[in-house]
C-alpha positions in Angstrom: -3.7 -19.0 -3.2 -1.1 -16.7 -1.8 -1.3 -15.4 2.2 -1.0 -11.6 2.8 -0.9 -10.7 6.2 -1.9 -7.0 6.3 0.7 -4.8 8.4 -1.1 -1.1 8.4 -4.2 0.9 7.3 -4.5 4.3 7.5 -7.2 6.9 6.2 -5.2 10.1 5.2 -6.5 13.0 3.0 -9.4 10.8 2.3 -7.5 7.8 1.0 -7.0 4.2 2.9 -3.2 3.2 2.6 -2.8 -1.1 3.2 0.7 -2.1 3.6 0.6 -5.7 3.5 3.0 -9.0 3.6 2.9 -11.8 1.4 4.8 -14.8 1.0 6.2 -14.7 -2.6 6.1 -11.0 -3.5 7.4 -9.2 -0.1 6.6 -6.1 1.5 4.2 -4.2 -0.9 0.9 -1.3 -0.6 -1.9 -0.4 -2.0 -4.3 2.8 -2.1 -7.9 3.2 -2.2 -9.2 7.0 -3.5 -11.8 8.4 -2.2 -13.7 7.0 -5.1 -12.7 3.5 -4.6 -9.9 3.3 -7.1 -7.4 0.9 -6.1 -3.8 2.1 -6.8 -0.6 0.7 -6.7 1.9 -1.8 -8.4 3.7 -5.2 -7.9 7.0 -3.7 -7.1 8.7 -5.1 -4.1 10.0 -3.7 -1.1 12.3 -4.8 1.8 10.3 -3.4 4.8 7.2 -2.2 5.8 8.4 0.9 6.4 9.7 1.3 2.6 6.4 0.3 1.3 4.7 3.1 3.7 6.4 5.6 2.5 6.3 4.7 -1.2 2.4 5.0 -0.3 2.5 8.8 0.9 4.7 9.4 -2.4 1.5 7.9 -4.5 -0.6 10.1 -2.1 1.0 13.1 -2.7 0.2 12.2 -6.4 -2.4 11.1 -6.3 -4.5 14.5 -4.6 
């Protein structure tokens, strides 16, 4: 089982961002809608701050 160590949540425009940390796959986030979809993809990122703003960009999207 892989460790995620989660880094931020937020509630914005009625969605919860996670940015989390794992071991093998890096920075990465994930969105829950309003209607408790959970979005997002395996793609990588190098910071936390990378993945946030990835995050907002689904967001925007998303609405």
């Amino acid at each position: 089982m892989t460790k995620a160590t989660v880094h931020t949540v937020i509630c914005t425009e009625g969605f919860i961002l996670i940015v989390f940390f794992t071991e093998t796959q890096s920075w990465q986030f994930r969105i829950i809608s309003p209607e408790g979809g959970v979005f997002g993809e395996c793609k990588i990122y190098q910071t936390a701050l990378a993945a946030h703003k990835a995050a907002r960009q689904w967001v925007a999207v998303l609405k």
